[in-house]
C-alpha positions as CSV (number, residue, x, y, z in Angstrom):
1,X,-16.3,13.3,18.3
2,X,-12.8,13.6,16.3
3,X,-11.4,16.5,15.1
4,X,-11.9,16.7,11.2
5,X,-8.3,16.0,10.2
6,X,-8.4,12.7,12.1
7,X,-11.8,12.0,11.3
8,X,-10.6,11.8,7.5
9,X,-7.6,9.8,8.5
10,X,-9.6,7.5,10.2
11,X,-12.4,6.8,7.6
12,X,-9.6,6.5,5.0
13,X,-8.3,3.5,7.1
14,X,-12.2,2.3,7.3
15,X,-12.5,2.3,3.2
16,X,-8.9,0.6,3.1
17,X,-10.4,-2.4,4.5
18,X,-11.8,-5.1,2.0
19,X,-15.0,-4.2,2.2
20,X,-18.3,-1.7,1.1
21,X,-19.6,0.6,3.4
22,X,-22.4,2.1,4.0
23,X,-23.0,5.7,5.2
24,X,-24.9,5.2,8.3
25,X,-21.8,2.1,9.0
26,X,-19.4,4.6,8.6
27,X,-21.5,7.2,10.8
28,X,-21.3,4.6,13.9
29,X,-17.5,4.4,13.4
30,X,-17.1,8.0,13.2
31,X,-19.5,9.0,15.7
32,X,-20.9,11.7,13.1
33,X,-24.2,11.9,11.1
34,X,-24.7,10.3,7.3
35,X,-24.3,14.0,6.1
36,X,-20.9,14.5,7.6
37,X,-19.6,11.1,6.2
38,X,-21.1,12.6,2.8
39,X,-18.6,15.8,2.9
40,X,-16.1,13.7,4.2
41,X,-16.1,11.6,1.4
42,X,-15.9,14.6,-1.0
43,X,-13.2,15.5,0.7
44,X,-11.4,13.0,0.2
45,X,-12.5,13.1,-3.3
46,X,-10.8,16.6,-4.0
47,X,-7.5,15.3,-2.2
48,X,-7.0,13.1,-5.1
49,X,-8.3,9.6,-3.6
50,X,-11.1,7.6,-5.6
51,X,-14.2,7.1,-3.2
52,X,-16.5,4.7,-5.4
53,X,-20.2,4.3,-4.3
54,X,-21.9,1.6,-5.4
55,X,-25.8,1.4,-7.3
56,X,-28.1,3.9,-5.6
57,X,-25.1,5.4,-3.2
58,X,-25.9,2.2,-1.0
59,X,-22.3,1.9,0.0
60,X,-18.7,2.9,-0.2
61,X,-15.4,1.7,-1.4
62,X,-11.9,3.2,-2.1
63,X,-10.9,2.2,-5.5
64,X,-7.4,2.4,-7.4
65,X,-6.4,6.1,-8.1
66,X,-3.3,7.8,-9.8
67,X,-1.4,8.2,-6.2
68,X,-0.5,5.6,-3.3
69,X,-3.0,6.7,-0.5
70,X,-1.0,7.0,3.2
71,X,-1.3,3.2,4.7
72,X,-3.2,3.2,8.0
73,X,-1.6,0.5,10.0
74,X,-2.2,-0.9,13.4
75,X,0.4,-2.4,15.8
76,X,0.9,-5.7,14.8
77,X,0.5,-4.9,10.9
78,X,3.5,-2.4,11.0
79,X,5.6,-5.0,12.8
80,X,4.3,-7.7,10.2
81,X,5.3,-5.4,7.3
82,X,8.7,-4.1,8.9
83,X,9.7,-8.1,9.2
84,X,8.6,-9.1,5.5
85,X,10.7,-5.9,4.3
86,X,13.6,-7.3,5.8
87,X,13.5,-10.6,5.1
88,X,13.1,-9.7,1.4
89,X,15.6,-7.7,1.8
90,X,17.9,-11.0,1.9
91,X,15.0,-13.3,0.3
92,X,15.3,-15.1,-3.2
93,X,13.9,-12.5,-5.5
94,X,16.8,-10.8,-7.3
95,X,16.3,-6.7,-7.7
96,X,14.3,-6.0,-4.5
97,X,16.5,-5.7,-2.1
98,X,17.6,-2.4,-2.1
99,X,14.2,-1.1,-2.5
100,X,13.1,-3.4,0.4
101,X,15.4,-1.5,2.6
102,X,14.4,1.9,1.4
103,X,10.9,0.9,2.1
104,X,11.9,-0.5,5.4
105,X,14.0,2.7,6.5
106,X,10.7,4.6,5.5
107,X,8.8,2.6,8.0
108,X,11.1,2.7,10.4
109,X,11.5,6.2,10.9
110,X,7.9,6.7,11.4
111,X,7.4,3.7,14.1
112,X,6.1,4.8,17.4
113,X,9.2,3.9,20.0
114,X,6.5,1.6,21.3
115,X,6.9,-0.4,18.3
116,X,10.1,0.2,17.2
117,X,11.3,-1.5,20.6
118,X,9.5,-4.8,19.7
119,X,10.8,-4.5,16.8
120,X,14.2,-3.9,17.8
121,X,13.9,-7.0,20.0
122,X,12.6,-9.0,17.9
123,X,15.1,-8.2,15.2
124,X,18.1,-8.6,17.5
125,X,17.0,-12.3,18.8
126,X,16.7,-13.3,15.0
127,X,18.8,-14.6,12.8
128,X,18.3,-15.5,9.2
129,X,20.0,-18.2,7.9
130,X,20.4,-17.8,4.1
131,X,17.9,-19.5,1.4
132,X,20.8,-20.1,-0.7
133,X,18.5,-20.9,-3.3
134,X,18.4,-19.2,-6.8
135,X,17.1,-15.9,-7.6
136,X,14.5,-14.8,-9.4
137,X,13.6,-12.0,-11.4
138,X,10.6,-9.9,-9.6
139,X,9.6,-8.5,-13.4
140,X,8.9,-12.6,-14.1
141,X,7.4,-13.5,-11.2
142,X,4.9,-10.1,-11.7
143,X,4.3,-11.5,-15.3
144,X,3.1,-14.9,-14.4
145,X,1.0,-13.3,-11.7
146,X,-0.6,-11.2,-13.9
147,X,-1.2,-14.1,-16.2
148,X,-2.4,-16.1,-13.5
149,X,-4.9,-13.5,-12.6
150,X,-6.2,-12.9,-16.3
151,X,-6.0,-16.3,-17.2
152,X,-3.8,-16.1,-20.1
153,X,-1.6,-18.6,-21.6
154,X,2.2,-17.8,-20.6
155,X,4.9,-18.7,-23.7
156,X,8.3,-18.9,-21.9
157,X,12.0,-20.4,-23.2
158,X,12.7,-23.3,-20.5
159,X,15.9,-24.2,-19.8
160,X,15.9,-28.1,-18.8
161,X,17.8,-30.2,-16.1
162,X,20.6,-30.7,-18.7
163,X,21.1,-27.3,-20.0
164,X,19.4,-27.3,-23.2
165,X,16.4,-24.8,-24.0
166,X,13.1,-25.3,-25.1
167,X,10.3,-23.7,-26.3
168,X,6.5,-24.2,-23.8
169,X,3.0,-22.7,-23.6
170,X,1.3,-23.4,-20.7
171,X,-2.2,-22.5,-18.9
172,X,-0.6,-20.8,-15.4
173,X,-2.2,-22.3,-12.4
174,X,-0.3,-21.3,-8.7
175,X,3.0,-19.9,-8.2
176,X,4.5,-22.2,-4.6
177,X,7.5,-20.9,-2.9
178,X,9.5,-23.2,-1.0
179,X,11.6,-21.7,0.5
180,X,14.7,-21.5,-1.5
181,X,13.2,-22.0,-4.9
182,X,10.1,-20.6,-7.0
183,X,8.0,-23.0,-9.1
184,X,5.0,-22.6,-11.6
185,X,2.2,-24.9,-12.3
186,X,0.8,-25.1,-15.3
187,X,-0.7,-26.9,-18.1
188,X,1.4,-27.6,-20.6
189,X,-0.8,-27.3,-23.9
190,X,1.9,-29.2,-25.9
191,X,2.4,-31.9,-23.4
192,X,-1.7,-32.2,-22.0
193,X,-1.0,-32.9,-18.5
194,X,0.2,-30.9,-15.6
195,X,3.6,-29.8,-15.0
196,X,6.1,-28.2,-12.2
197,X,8.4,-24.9,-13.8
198,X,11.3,-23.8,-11.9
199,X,10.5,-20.2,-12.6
200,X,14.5,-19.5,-12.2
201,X,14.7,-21.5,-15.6
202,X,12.1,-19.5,-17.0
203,X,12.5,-16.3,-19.6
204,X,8.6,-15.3,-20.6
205,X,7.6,-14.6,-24.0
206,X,5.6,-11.1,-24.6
207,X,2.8,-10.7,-25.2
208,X,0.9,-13.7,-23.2
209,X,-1.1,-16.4,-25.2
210,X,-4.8,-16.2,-25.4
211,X,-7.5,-16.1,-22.5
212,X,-8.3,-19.5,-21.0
213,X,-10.7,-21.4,-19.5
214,X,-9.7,-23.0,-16.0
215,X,-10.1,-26.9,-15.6
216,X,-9.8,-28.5,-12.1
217,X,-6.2,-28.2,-10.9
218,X,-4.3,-30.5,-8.0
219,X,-3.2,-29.5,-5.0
220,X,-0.6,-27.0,-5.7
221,X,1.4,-27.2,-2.3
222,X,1.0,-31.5,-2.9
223,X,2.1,-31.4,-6.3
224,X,4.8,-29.3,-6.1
225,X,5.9,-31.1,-3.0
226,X,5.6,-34.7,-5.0
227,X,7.2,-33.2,-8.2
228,X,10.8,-32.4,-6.8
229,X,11.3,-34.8,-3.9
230,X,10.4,-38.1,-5.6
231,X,9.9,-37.6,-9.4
232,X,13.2,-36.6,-10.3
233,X,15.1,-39.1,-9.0
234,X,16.2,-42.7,-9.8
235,X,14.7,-44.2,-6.7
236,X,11.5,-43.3,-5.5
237,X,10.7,-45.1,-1.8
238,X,7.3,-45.4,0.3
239,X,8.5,-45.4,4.0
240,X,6.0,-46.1,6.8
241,X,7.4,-43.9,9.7
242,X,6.5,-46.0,13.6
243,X,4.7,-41.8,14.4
244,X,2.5,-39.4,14.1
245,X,2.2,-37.0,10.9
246,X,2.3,-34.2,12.6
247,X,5.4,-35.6,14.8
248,X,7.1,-36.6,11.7
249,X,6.1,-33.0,9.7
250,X,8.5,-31.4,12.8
251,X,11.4,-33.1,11.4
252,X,10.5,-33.7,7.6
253,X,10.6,-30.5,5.6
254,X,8.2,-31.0,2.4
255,X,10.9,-30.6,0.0
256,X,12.4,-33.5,1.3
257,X,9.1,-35.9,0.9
258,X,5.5,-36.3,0.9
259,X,3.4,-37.5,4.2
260,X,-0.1,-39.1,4.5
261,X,-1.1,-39.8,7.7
262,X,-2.2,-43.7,8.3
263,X,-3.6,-43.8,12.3
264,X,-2.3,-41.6,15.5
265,X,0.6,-44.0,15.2
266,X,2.1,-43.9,11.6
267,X,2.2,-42.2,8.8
268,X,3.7,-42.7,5.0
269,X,6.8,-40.9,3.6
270,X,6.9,-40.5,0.0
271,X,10.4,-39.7,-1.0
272,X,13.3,-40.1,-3.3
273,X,17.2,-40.2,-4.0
274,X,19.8,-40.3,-6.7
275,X,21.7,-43.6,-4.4
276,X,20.5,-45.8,-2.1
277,X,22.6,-44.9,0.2
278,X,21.4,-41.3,0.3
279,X,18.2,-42.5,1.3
280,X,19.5,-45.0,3.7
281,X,21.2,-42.6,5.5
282,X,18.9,-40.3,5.7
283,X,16.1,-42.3,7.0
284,X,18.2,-43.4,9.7
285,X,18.7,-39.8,11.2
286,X,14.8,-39.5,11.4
287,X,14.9,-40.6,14.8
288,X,11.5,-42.9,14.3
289,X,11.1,-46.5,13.9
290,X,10.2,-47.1,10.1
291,X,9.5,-50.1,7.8
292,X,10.6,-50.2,3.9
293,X,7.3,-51.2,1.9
294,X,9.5,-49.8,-1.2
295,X,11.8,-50.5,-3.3
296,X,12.8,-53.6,-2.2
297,X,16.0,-53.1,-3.2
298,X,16.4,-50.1,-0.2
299,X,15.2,-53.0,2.1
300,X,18.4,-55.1,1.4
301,X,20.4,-52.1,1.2
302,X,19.5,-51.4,4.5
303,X,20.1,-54.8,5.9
304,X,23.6,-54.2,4.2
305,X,24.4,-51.2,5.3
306,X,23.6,-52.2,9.1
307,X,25.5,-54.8,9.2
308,X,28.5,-53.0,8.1
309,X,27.8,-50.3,11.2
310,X,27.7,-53.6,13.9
311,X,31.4,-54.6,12.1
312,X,32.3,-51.4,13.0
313,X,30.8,-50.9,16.6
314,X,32.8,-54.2,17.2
């Protein structure tokens, strides 16, 4: 049977989970009797943490209090937190790094040498190469969260692709990172149809709009994905690659197109470019056999362009 100081420790890390307990559950855990759980519970009460029990004391939760209760992690969720730390403590969202690495020094001071070993290892055979995307406020990315959340209308001042500001309202669906840049989707009210927000353009409007109700949204991963690698650009091509999706997906980040998968054999890129020869080029550094289906333009292009290499080989 444990001791009671680890016996409180360890229920607190039972009532941290998401989920309700009830006594005699916690009483298996703990190896103890519903009564002891019952004065451990009120212990816990007078230290200050909020023990909820549901209708007819049936089960158990811990609920939001006015302190942060100790975190009760196991191996590989201190190792999983010490790595998010520090790579936010170099990540995209402007503000947080210094309190990143005070959170992470924290941790780190208190890993078992068990732990902080792998972790040592695992830092040392790492390396980060920068997002080198723009930053974004944490105080607006918390605000459309919350929004999100509460489903309320976000008002925000947008500034566009050519520099000027504008004025939106919009019903906030997902927030998608990525990688180097934060986007919002939305509904725009104004506009009626769904739209992609580079939140690092964005400067929110207080207080929110009013409570809405959700309609069916897309995909947000897809639509994001379709929004900035084919929409904004003067050519938009449909390749069909000569692999697999999943082949392809290796070597295709999704910011750079969209893939369905046809057969085991093929699959369809959805892309774009500013030039032709951008996407000529590119394609050609794929690695896989691949067929135009459009534009038709980028088919002649190609043709074009590849017989300018042979000249050259010659």
């Amino acid at each position: 049977m444990l001791e009671t100081s680890a016996r409180l420790l360890r229920l607190l890390s039972l009532l941290q989970t998401p989920r309700e307990w009830t006594g005699s559950d916690l009483a298996g855990q703990l190896d103890v009797d519903v009564r002891t759980v019952r004065r451990d519970i009120e212990k816990l009460r007078s230290l200050g943490y909020p023990v909820h029990a549901t209708a007819g004391a049936s089960g158990y939760r811990l609920g939001a209090g006015a302190k942060l209760p100790p975190l009760l992690l196991d191996d590989d969720e201190a190792i999983a937190v010490a790595m998010g730390l520090r790579t936010a403590a170099g990540g995209t969202i402007a503000g947080i790094e210094e309190s990143s690495l005070r959170a992470l020094a924290k941790l780190e001071q208190v890993l078992p040498s068990r732990l902080r070993h792998r972790m040592t290892a695992l830092q040392a055979a790492t390396v980060a190469v920068p997002a080198g995307g723009p930053q974004v406020d944490p105080d607006t990315l918390t605000a459309i969260a919350a929004a999100i959340r509460d489903q309320h209308r976000v008002r925000f001042d947008y500034r566009t692709h050519s520099g000027e500001t504008a004025r939106r309202t919009a019903e906030p669906h997902r927030l998608v990172h990525t990688g180097r840049r934060w986007y919002l989707i939305g509904w725009d009210v104004d506009r009626e149809d769904w739209r992609t927000y580079r939140v690092d353009r964005l400067t929110p409007r207080i207080p929110t709009g009013p409570r809405f109700t959700p309609r069916e949204a897309p995909d947000a991963a897809d639509f994001v994905s379709r929004a900035v690698t084919t929409a904004p650009y003067r050519y938009q091509a449909r390749i069909t690659l000569l692999t697999s999706a999943e082949t392809a997906a290796e070597r295709i980040a999704p910011t750079v197109g969209v893939l369905e998968a046809v057969d085991a054999k093929s699959c369809v890129l959805h892309t774009g470019g500013n030039s032709l020869d951008e996407i000529a080029i590119y394609l050609a550094t794929f690695g896989f056999e691949f067929r135009v289906d459009e534009p038709p333009e980028l088919a002649a292009h190609l043709r074009g362009l590849a017989a300018r290499l042979n000249r050259a080989g010659d």
